[in-house]
N, C-alpha and C positions, 0 to 999 in steps of 0.2 A: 764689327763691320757687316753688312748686309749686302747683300748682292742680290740680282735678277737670275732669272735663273731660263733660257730661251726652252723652249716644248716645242715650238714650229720651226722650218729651215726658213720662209719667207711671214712677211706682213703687210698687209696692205697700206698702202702710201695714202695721206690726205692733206701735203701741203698747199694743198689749191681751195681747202673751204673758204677762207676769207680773202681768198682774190675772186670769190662771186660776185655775182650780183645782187642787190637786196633781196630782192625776191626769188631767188633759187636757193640762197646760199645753207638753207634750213633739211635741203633736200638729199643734198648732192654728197655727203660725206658717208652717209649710212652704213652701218660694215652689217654682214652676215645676209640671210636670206630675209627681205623683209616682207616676202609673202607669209611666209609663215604668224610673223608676228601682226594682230590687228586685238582690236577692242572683242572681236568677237571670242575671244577666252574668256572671256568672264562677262556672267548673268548681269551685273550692276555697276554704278559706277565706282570702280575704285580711286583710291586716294595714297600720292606717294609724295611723301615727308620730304622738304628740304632746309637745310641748315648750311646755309656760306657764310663765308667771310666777310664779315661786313669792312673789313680795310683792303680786301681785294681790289684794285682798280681795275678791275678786267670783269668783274663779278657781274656785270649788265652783258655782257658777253656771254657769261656760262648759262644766265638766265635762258638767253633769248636763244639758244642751241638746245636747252627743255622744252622751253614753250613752243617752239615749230614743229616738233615733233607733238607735244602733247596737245597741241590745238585741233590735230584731227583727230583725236584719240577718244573713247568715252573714258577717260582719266582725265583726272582732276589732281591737280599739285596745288600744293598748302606749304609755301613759303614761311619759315619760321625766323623769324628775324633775330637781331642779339637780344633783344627784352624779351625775348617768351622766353614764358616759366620754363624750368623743368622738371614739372611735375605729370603723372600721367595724361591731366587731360591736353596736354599739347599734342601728343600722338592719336588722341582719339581718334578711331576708324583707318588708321596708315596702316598700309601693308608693308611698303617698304620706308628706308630712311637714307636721302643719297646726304650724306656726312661730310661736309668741307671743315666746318670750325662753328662754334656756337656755345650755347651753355654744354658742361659736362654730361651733365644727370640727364640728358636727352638720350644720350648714348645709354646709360646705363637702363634707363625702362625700356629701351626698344629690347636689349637684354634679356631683362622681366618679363616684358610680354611678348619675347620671341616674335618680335620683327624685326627682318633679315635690314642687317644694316651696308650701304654698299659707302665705300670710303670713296673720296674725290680727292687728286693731286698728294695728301699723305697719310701718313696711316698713322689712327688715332693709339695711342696705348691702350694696353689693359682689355683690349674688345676683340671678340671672334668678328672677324668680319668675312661678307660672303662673297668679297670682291672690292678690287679697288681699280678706278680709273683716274690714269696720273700722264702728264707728260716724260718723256724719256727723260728723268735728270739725268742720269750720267752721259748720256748722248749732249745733252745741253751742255754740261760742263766740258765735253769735250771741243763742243763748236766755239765755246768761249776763248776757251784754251789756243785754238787753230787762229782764229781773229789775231791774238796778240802776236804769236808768231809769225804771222804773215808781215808785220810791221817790225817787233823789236824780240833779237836773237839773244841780248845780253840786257844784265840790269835786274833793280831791283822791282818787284811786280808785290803790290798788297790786294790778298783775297779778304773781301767782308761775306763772309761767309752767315747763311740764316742759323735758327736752332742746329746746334750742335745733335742734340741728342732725337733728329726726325729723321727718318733716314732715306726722304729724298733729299735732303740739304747731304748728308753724308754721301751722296753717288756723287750729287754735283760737286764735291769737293774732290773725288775719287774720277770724274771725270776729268778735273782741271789737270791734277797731278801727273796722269796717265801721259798727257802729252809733256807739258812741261818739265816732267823728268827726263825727258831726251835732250832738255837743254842745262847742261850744266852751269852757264855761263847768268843762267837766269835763277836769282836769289829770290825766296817767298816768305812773305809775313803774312799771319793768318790773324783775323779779329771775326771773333765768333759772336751772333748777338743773337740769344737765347728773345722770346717774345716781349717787345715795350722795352727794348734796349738798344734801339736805331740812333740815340741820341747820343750815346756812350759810345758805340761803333763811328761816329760822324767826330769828337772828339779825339776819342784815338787814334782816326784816319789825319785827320788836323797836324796832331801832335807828331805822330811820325813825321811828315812831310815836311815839318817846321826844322826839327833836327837833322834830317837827311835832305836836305838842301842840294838840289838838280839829279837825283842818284834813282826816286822812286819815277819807272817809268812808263808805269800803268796801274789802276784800279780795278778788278775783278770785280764787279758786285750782283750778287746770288739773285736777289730778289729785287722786284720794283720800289719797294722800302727804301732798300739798300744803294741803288740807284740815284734814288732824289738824293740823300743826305750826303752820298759821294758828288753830286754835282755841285750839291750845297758847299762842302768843304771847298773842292778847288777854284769855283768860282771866287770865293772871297776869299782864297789864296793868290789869286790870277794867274794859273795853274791849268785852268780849262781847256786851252789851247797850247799846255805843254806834257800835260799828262794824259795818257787814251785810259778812257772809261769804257769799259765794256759791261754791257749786263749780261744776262738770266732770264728776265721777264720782261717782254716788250708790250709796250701801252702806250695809248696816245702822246702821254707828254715825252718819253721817253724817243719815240718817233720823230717827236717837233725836236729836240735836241740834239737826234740828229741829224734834221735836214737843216739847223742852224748851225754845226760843226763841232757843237762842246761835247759831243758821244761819236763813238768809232762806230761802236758795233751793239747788236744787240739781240736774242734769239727770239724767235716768235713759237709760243710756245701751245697755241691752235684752245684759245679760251674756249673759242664756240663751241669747236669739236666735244672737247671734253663734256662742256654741257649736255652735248646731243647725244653723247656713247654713254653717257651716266644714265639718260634716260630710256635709251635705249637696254640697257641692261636691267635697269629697272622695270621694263616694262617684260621681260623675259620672265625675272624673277615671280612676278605678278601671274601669267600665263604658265606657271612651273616648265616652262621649256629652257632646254640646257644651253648655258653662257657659250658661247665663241670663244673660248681661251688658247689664244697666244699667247702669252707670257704668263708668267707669277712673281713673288716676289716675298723674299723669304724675308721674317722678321720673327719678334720674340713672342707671336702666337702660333706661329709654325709657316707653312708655304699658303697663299695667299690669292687665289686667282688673279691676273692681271690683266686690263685693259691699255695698252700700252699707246697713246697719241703721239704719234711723231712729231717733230720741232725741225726748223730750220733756221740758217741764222739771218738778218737782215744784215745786210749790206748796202753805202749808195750805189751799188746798182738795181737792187731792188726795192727798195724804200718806196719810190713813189707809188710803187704799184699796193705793195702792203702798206705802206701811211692811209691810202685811198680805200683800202678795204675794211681795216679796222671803223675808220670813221663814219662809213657807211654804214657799217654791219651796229657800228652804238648809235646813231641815228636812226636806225630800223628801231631799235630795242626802243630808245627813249619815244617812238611813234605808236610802237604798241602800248607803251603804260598807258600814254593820253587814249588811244581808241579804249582799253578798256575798263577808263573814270570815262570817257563820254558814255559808254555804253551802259555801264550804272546807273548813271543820271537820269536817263528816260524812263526804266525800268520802276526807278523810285517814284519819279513825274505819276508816274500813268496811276500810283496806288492811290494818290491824293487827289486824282484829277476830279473826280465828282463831288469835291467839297471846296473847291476851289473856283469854281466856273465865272463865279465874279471876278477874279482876276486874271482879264484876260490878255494885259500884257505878260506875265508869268507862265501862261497859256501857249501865248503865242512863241515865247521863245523855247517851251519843253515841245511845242510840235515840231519846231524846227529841226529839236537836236531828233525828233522820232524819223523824222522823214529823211536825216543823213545815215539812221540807224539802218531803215529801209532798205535805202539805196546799196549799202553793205552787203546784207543779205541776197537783195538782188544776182548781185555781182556772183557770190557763191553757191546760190541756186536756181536753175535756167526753168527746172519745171516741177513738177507734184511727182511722188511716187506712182508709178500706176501701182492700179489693185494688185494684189496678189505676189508682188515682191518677195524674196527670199533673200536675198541677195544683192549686195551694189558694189562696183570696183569702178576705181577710179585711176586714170591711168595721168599721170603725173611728169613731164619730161622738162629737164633743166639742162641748161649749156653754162660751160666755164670755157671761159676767155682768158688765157694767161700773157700779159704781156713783157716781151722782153725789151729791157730801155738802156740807150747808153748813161755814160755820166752826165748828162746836159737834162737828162729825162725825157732824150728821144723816145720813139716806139721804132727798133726797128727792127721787128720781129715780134709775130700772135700766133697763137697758139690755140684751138678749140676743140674741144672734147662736151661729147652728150650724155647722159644717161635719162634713162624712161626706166619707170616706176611704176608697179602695180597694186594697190595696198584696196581693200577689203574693209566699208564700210558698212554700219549695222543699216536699213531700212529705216530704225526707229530713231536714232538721230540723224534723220534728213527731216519725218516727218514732223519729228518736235520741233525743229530749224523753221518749216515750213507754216508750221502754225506760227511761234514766234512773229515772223514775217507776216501773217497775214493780220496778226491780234495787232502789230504796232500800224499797220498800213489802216487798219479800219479806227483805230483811237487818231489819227491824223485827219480821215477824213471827215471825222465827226467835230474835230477840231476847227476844218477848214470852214465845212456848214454851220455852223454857229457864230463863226467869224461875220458869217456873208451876211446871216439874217438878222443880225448886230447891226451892221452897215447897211441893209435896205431897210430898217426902222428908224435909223437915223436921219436918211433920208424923206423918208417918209413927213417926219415930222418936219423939220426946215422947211418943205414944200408949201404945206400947210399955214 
């Protein structure tokens, strides 16, 4: 069994990232000193390795808590999906590797070619790792645990518990019990589903239920996985509404279930966050300046530094507030992928444009997307570097609005807090920014003028 192992008396709190607003919410969670940390540690730009879970339902989530962070940054992140090889050249040029789930042999060359691998949510076997950022499981298993007893003191309760043998499924099992052993009245069955065994745990959940007819009087389920197929079993048991489902891992659909009543409870377990303190530590490791360690976490490579994300649990009383934040915050993400396929698309327009010039409705619609691209830039930069620059900061302030709601989804009671930002960018990427900006602004108006003198020869001619 594994355990955490506390090094600080306190930690800092960030259950308000995803009660942001869209456009703060990338800011406002930050831990350590972030003056210290900017692009200017390093000469060039580096490049830091990512490998998630492509069944994460939360995983557009952990993206978009990197890429707010890494969009001001001169880093560049290289998304490795489940089809990259792994073989060396996936890691080519990475300095670090933030490690969710992915091919194995990824882990093992970063090994080989000694780059520092940082683990996300759990810890991979067999691998020295130089940090791991994870939600509190046994904190989670605890809130689980507190849900059910707020409702039912006696009776039978089944945990679907994740991989047995990962050892934040092991806290969160150790967190459930912690409480639930003060209830002797409350009897526990445990169904463990090692990975690609959600189907066999959704069975065995079935089959108990079928035999212990009116006796099981809640569902424990670890993970978002675990979740669906327990909603799946009782539903088509008609059970929905006589058995409380609690989860682990909260997600949109999970949310919609229960603002429609077939789920109790469910913890929120700060997707973005994690994104943002993965990259954040990542960016540390890059600049060799020393991790922020508050926790660790001991496993069978030894003690483990730990970035530890607090969790809180959703209830309807605050559902609406976190329903609306999550959906916001995967709306943000899914508007960034489109900004940057539009912003590809000009860039490739403009290599072809002087062999294209006869067609000039193809023309006309690659100027269009150049002068949205413009306007962008615009918006992010107001003037030129003057000469002789050294130096550029940029001072950054964000408000969190936390609302409190009755059961009806009143508001009655808000809550605001600021923070201001001071972060250190290079000179040379505003001016690259600024050419960019000036190269698309001048292929647009070259665009416009060839339009015109198109349209006054056409005229021309008809007069005639």
């Amino acid at each position: 069994m594994t355990k955490r192992k506390r090094t600080l008396v306190s930690f800092f709190s960030f259950c308000l990232c995803l009660s942001l607003t869209t456009s703060g919410c990338g800011l406002q969670a930050l831990l350590g000193n972030k003056n210290k940390t900017s692009s200017a540690g390093t000469s060039k730009t580096s490049t830091i390795a990512v490998s998630l879970n492509d069944n994460d339902p939360n995983k557009l989530l952990i993206t978009k808590g990197i890429d707010d962070l890494a969009k001001k940054e001169d880093i560049k992140v290289n998304y490795l999906d489940s089809s990259t090889s792994g073989d060396n050249s996936a890691l080519d040029g990475a300095k670090v590797l933030i490690y969710q789930a992915g091919n194995a042999n990824l882990l093992k060359n970063a090994q080989t070619d000694k780059v520092p691998v940082l683990a996300l949510s759990q810890v991979p076997a067999g691998i020295n790792l130089t940090g791991i950022v994870t939600p509190d499981q046994e904190k989670t298993g605890e809130l689980m645990a507190q849900s059910l007893v707020s409702k039912v003191s006696e009776g039978q309760v089944v945990i679907l518990q994740g991989d047995p043998s990962e050892t934040g499924s092991q806290e969160l099992l150790a967190g459930n019990k912690s409480v639930l052993s003060k209830y002797p009245k409350i009897s526990l069955q445990t169904f463990a589903s090692p990975p690609g065994s959600e189907s066999t745990a959704k069975q065995s959940l079935a089959d108990y239920l079928q035999k212990n007819p009116g006796k099981v009087q809640a569902v424990l389920a670890h993970t978002a996985k675990l979740e669906e197929v327990a909603a799946d079993a009782l539903k088509q048991l008609q059970l929905d509404k006589k058995v409380l489902l609690i989860g682990g891992q909260a997600t949109i659909p999970s949310l919609e279930r229960m603002a429609g009543g077939s789920q109790m409870s469910d913890v929120d377990t700060n997707p973005y966050l994690q994104g943002a303190n993965a990259f954040q530590w990542a960016q540390k490791i890059l600049n060799k300046e020393p991790l922020d360690i508050s926790d660790s976490i001991t496993s069978e490579q030894g003690e483990i530094p730990a970035k530890i994300v607090q969790v809180k649990t959703v209830t309807p009383e605050n559902l609406a507030v976190i329903q609306k934040s999550y959906v916001k915050t995967m709306q943000s993400a899914q508007q960034d992928q489109k900004q940057q396929t539009a912003k590809a698309k000009p860039q490739s327009q403009s290599k072809t444009q002087g062999d294209s010039k006869n067609q000039g409705g193809s023309q006309d619609q690659g100027g269009d997307q150049q002068g949205s691209g413009g306007s962008d830039n615009q918006g992010q930069n107001t003037g030129n570097v003057p000469p002789g620059v050294k130096k550029v900061t940029e001072t950054v302030k964000t408000e969190t609005t936390r609302e409190y709601l009755d059961g009806q989804g009143k508001v009655i009671g808000t809550e605001k807090t600021t923070n201001e930002q001071v972060k250190t960018v290079p000179p040379e990427m505003l001016q690259q920014e600024q050419k960019a900006q000036s190269s698309q602004s001048s292929s647009q108006a070259q665009g416009d003028q060839s339009s015109q003198d198109k349209g006054s020869g056409g005229d021309s001619g008809s007069g005639g």
